[in-house]
VODO-134588 format. One record per residue (C-alpha): residue number from 1; residue in one letter; x, y, z. Coordinates in nm, 3 decimals. Layout:
<pts>
<pt><num>NUM</num><residuo>A</residuo><east>X</east><north>Y</north><up>Z</up></pt>
...
</pts>
This chain:
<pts>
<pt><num>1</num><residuo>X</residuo><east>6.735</east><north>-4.485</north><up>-1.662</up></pt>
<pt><num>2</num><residuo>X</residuo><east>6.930</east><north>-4.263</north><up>-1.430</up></pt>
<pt><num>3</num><residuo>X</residuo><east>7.283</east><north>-4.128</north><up>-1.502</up></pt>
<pt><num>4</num><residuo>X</residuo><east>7.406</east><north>-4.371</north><up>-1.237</up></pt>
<pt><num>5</num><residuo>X</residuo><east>7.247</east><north>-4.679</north><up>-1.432</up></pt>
<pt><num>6</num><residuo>X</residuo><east>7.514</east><north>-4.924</north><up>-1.350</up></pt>
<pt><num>7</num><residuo>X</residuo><east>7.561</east><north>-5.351</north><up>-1.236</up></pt>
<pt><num>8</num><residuo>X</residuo><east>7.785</east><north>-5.543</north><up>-1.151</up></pt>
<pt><num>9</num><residuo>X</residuo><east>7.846</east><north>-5.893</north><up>-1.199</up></pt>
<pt><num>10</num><residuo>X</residuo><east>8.108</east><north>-6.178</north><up>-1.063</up></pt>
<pt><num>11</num><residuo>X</residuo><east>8.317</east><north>-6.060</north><up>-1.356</up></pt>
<pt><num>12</num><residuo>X</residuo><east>8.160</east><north>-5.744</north><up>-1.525</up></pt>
<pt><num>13</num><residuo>X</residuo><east>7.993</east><north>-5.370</north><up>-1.519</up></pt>
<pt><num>14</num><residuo>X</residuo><east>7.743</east><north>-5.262</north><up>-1.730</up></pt>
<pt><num>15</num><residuo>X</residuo><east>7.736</east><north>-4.837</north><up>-1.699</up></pt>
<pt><num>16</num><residuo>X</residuo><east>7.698</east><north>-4.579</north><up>-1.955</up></pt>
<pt><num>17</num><residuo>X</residuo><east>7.910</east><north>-4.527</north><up>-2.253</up></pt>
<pt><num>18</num><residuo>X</residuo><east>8.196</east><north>-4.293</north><up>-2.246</up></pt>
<pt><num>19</num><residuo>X</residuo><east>8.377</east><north>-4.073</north><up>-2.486</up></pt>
<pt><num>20</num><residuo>X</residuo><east>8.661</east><north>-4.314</north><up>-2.482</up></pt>
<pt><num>21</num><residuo>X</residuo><east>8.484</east><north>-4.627</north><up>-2.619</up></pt>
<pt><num>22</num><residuo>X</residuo><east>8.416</east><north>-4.456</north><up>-2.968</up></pt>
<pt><num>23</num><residuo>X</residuo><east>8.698</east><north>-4.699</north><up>-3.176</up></pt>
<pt><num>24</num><residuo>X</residuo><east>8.631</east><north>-5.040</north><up>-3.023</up></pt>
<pt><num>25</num><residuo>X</residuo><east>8.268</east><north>-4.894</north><up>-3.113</up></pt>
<pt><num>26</num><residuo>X</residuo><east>8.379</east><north>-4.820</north><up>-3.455</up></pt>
<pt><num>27</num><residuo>X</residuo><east>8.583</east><north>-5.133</north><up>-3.516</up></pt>
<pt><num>28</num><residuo>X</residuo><east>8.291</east><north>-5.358</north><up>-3.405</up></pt>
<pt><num>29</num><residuo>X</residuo><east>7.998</east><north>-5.101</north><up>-3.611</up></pt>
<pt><num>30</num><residuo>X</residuo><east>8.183</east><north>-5.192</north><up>-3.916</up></pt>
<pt><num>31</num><residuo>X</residuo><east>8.263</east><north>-5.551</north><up>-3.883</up></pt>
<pt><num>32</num><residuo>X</residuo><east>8.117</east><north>-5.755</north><up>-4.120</up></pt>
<pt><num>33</num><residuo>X</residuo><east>8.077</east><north>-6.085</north><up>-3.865</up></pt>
<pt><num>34</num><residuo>X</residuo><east>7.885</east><north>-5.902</north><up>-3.642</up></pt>
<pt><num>35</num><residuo>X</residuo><east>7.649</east><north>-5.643</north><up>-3.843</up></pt>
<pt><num>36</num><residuo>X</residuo><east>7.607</east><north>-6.013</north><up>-4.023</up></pt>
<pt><num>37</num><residuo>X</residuo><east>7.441</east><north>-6.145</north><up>-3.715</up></pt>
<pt><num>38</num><residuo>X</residuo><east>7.283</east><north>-5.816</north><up>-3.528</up></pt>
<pt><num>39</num><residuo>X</residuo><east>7.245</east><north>-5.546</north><up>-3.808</up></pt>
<pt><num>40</num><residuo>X</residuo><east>6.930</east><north>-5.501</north><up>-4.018</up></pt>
<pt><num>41</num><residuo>X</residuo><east>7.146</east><north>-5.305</north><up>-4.267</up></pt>
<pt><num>42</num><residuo>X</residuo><east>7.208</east><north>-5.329</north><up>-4.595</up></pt>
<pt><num>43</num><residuo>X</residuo><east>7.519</east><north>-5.580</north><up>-4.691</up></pt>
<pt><num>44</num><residuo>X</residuo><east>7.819</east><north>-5.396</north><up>-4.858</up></pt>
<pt><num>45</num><residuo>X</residuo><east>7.685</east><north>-5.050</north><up>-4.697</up></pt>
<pt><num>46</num><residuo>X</residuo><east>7.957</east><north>-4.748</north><up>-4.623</up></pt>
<pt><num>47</num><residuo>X</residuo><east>8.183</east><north>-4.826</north><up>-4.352</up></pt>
<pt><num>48</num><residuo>X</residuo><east>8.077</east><north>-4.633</north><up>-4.036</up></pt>
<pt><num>49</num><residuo>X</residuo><east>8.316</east><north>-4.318</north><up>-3.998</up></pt>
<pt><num>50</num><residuo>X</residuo><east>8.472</east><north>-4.280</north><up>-3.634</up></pt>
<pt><num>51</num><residuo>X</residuo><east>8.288</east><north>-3.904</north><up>-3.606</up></pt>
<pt><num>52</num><residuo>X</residuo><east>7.991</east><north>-4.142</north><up>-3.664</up></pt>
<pt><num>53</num><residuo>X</residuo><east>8.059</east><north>-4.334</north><up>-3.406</up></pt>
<pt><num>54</num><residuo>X</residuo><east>8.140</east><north>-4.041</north><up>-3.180</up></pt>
<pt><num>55</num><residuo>X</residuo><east>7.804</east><north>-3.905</north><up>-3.183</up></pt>
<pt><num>56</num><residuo>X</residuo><east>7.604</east><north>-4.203</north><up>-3.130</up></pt>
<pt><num>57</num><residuo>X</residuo><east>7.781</east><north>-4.256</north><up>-2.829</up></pt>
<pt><num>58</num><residuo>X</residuo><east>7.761</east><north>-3.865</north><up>-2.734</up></pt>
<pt><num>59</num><residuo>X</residuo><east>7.402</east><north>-3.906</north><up>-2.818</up></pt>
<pt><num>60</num><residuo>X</residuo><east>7.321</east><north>-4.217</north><up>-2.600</up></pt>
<pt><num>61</num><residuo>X</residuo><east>7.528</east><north>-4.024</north><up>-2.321</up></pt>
<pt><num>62</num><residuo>X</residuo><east>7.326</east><north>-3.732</north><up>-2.320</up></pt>
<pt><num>63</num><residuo>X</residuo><east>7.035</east><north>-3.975</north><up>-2.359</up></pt>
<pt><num>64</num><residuo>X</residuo><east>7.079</east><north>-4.142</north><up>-2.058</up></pt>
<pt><num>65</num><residuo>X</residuo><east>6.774</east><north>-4.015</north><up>-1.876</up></pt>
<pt><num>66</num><residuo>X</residuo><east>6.563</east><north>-4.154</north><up>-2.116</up></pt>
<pt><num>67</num><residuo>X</residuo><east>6.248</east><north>-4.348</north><up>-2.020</up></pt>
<pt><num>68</num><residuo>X</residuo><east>6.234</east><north>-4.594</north><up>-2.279</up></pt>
<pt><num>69</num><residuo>X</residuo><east>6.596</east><north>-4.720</north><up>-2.352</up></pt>
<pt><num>70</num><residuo>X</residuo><east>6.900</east><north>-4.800</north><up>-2.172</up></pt>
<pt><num>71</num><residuo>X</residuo><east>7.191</east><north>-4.834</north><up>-2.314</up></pt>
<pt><num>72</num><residuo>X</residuo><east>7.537</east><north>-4.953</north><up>-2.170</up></pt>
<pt><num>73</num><residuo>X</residuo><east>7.898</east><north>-5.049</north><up>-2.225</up></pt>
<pt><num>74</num><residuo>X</residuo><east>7.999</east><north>-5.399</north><up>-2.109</up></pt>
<pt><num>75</num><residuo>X</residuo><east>8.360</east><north>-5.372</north><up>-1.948</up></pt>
<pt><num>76</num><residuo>X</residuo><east>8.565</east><north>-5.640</north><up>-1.736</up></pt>
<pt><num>77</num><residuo>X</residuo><east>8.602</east><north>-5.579</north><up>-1.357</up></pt>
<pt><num>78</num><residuo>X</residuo><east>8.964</east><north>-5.643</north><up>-1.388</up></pt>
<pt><num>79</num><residuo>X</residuo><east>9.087</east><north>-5.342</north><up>-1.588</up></pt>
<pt><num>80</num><residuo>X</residuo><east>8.742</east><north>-5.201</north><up>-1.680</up></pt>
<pt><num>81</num><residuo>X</residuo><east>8.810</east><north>-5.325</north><up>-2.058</up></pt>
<pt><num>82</num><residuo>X</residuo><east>8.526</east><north>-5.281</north><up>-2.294</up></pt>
<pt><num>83</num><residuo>X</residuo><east>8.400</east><north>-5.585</north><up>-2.459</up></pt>
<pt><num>84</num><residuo>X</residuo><east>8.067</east><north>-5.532</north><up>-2.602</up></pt>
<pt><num>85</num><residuo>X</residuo><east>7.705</east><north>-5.331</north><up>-2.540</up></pt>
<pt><num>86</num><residuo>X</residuo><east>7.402</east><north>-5.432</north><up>-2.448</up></pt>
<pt><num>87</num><residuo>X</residuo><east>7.066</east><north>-5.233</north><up>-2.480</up></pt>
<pt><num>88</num><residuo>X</residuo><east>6.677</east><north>-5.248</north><up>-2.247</up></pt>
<pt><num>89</num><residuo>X</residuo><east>6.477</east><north>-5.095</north><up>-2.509</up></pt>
<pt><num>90</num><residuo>X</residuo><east>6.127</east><north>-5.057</north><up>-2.551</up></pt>
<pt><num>91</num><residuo>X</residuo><east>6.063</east><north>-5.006</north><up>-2.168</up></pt>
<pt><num>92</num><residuo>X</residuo><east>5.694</east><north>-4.985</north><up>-2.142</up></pt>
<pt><num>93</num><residuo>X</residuo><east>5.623</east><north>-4.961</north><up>-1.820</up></pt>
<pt><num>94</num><residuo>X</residuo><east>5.233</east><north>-4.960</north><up>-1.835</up></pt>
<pt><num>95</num><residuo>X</residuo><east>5.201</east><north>-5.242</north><up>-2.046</up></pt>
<pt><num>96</num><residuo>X</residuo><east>5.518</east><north>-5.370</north><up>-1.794</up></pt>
<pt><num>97</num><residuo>X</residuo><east>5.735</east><north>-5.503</north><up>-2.092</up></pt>
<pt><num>98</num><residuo>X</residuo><east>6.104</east><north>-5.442</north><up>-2.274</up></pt>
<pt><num>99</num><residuo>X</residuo><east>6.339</east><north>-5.571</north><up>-2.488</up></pt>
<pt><num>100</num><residuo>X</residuo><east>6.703</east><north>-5.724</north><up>-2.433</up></pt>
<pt><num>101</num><residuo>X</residuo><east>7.038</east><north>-5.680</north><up>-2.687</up></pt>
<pt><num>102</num><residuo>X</residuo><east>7.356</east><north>-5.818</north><up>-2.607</up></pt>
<pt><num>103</num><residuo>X</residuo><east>7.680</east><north>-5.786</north><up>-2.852</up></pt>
<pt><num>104</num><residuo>X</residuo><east>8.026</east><north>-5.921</north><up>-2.708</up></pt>
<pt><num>105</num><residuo>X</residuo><east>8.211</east><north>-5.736</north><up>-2.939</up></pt>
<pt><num>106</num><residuo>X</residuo><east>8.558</east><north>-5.816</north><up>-2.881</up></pt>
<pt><num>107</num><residuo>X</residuo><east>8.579</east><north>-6.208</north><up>-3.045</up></pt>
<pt><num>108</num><residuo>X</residuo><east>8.844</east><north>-6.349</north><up>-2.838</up></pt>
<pt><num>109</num><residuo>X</residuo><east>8.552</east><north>-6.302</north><up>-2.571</up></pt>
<pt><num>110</num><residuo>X</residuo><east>8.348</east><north>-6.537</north><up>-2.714</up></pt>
<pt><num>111</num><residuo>X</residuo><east>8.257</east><north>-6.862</north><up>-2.601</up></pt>
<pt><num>112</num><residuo>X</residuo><east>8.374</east><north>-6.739</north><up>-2.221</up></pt>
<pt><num>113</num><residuo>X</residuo><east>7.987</east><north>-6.683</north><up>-2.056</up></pt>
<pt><num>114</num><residuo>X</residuo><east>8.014</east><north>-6.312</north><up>-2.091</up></pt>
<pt><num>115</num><residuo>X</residuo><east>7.705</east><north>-6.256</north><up>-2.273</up></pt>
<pt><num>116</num><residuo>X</residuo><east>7.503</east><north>-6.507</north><up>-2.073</up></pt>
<pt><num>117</num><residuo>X</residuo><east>7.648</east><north>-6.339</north><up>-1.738</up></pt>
<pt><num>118</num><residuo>X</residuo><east>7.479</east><north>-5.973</north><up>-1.873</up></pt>
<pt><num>119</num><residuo>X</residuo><east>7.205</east><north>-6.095</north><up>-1.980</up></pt>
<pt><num>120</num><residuo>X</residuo><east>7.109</east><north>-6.241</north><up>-1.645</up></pt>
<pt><num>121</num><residuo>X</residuo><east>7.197</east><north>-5.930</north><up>-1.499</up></pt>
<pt><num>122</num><residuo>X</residuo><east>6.927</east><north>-5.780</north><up>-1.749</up></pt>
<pt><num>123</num><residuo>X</residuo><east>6.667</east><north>-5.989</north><up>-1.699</up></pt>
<pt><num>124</num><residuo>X</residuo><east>6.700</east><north>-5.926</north><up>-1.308</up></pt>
<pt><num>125</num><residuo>X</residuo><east>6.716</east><north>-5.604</north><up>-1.362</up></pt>
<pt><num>126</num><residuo>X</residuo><east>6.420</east><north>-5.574</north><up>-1.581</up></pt>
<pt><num>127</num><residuo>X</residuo><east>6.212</east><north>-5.752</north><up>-1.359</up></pt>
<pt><num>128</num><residuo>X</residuo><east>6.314</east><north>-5.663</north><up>-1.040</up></pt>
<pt><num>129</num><residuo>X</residuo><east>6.419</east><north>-5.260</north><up>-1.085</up></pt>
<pt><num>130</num><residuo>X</residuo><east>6.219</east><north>-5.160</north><up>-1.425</up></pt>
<pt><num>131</num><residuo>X</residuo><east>5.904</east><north>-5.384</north><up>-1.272</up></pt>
<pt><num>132</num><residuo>X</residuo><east>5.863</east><north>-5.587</north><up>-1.621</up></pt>
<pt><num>133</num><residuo>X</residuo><east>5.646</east><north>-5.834</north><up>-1.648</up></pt>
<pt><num>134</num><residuo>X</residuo><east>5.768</east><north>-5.947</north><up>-2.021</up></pt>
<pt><num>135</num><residuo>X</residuo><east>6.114</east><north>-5.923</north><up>-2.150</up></pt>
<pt><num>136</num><residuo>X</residuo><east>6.132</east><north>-5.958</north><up>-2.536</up></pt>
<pt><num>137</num><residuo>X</residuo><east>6.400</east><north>-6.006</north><up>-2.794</up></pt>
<pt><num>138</num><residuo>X</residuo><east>6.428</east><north>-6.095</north><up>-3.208</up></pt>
<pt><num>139</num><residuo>X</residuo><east>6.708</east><north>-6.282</north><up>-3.319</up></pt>
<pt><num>140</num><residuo>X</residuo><east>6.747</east><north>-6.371</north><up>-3.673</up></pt>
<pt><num>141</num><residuo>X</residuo><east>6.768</east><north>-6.714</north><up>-3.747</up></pt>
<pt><num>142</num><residuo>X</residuo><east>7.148</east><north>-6.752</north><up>-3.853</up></pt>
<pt><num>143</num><residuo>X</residuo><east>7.236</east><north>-6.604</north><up>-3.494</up></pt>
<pt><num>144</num><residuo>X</residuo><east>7.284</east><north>-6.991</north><up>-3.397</up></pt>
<pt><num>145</num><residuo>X</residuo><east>7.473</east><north>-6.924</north><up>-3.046</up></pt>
<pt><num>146</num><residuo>X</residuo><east>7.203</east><north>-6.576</north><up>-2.960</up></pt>
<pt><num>147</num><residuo>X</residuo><east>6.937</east><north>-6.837</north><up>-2.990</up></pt>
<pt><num>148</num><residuo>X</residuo><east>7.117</east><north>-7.108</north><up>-2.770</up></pt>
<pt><num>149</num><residuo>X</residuo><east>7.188</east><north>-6.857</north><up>-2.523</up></pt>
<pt><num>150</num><residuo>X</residuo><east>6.822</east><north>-6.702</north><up>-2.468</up></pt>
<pt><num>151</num><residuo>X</residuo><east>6.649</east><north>-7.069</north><up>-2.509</up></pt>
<pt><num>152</num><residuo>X</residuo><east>6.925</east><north>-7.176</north><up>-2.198</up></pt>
<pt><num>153</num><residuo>X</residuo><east>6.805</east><north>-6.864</north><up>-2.022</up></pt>
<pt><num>154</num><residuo>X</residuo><east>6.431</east><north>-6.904</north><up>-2.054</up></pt>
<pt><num>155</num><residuo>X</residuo><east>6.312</east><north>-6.772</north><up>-2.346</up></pt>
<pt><num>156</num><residuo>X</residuo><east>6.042</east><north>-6.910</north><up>-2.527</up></pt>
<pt><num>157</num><residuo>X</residuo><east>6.024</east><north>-6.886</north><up>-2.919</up></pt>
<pt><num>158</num><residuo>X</residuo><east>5.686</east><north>-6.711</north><up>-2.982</up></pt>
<pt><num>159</num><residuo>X</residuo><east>5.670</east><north>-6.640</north><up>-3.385</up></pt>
<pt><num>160</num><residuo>X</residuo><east>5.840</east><north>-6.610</north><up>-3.667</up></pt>
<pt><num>161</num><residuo>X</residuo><east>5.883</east><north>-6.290</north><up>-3.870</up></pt>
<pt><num>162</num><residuo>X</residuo><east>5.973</east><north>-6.482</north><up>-4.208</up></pt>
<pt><num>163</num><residuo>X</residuo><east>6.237</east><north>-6.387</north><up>-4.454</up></pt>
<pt><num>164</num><residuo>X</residuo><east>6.237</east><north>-6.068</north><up>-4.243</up></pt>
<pt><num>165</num><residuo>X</residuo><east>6.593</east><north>-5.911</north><up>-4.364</up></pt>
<pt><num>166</num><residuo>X</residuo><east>6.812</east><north>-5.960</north><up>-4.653</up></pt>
<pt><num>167</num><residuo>X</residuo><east>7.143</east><north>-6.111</north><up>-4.549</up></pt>
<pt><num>168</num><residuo>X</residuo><east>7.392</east><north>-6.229</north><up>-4.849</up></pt>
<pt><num>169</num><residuo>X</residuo><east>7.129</east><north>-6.217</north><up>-5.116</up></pt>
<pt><num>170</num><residuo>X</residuo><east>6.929</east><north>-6.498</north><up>-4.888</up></pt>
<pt><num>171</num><residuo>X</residuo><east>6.590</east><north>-6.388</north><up>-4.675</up></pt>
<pt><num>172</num><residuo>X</residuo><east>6.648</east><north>-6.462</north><up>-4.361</up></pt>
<pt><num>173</num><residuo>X</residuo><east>6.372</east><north>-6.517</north><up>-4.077</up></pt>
<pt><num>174</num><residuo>X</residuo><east>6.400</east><north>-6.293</north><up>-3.719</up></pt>
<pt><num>175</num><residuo>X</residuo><east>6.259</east><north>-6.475</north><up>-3.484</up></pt>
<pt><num>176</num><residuo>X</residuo><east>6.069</east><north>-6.369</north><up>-3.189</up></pt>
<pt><num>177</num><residuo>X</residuo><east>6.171</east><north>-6.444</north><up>-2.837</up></pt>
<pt><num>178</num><residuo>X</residuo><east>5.983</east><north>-6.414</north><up>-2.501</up></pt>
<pt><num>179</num><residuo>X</residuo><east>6.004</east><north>-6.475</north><up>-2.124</up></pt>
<pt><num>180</num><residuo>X</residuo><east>5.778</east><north>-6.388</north><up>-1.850</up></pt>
<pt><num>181</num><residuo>X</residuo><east>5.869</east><north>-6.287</north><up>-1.489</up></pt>
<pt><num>182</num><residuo>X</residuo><east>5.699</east><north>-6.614</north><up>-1.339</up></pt>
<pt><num>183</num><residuo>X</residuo><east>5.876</east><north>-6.769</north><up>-1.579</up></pt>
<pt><num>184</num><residuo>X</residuo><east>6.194</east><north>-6.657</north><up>-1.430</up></pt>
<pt><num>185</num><residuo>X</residuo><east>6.116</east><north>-6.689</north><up>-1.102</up></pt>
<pt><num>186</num><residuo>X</residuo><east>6.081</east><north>-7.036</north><up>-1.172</up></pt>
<pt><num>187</num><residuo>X</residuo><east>6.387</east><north>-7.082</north><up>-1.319</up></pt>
<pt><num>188</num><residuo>X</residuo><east>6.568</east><north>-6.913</north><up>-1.050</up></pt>
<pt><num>189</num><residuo>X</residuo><east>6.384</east><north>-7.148</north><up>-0.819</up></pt>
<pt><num>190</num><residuo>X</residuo><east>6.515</east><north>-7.476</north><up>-0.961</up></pt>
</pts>
């Protein structure tokens, strides 16, 4: 990723992380809804301090060059509001694969086509800029609307990884997600 990494959508920009976004960061790092559906930590774990915060997004600013992970704020057009994050990680470009995250962090967002809007943008953007010829994701399997969302875009449910994380004293299964450029192309083609 460059330090210009930025797209634009009818109604959104994905760019880098500033300085400013470290409390909505905070607020959605130690929400209970959300770690519930994206977070491989522990359940009842110590709230995320707001220095905490702070340097993860200092660090993925300074890490913005790096090769293998992009990471990016999700703000409206209209006002340049932040309403969630998204990450490309795993960019292995000789092997020509990645892997897409998408949190709409902000709830009243929900349910609104945000998330699906990014991660078209994404998946273009994998495929087109980054060269991918795979684009990869897990999603564990009480994500109900995550899974919705990729299967509408394209994604193909390759394996299960079962009772992969402990959510609410239940195992829960992450499943594996995949979709392929000519997969995509067809899609867009329809």
């Amino acid at each position: 990723m460059t330090e210009m990494f930025q797209l634009t959508t009818d109604r959104l920009i994905l760019t880098a992380h500033t300085s400013s976004d470290t409390e909505k960061m905070n607020r959605w790092e130690n929400d209970v809804e959300l770690l519930s559906l994206s977070d491989n930590q522990p359940d009842g774990r110590e709230p995320e301090s707001l220095e905490a915060t702070c340097a993860n997004i200092e660090r993925a600013m300074r890490a913005a060059a790096d090769t293998e992970t992009i990471r990016y704020a999700i703000r409206k057009r209209d006002g340049a509001e932040l309403i969630g994050y998204g990450i490309i990680a795993h960019i292995d470009h000789y092997n020509q694969q990645c892997r897409l995250s998408v949190v709409i962090g902000e709830k009243q967002e929900w349910g609104k086509g945000f998330a699906s809007e990014v991660l078209r943008a994404a998946i273009d953007y994998s495929f087109t800029t980054l060269g991918m010829n795979r684009i990869g994701a897990e999603i564990y399997a009480v994500n109900k609307r995550s899974i919705r969302l990729f299967e509408r875009l394209g994604f193909k449910r390759e394996g299960t990884v079962r009772e992969s994380v402990l959510k609410n004293s239940v195992f829960v299964d992450e499943y594996i997600y995949g979709l392929l450029r000519r997969e995509w192309d067809e899609k867009r083609l329809r």
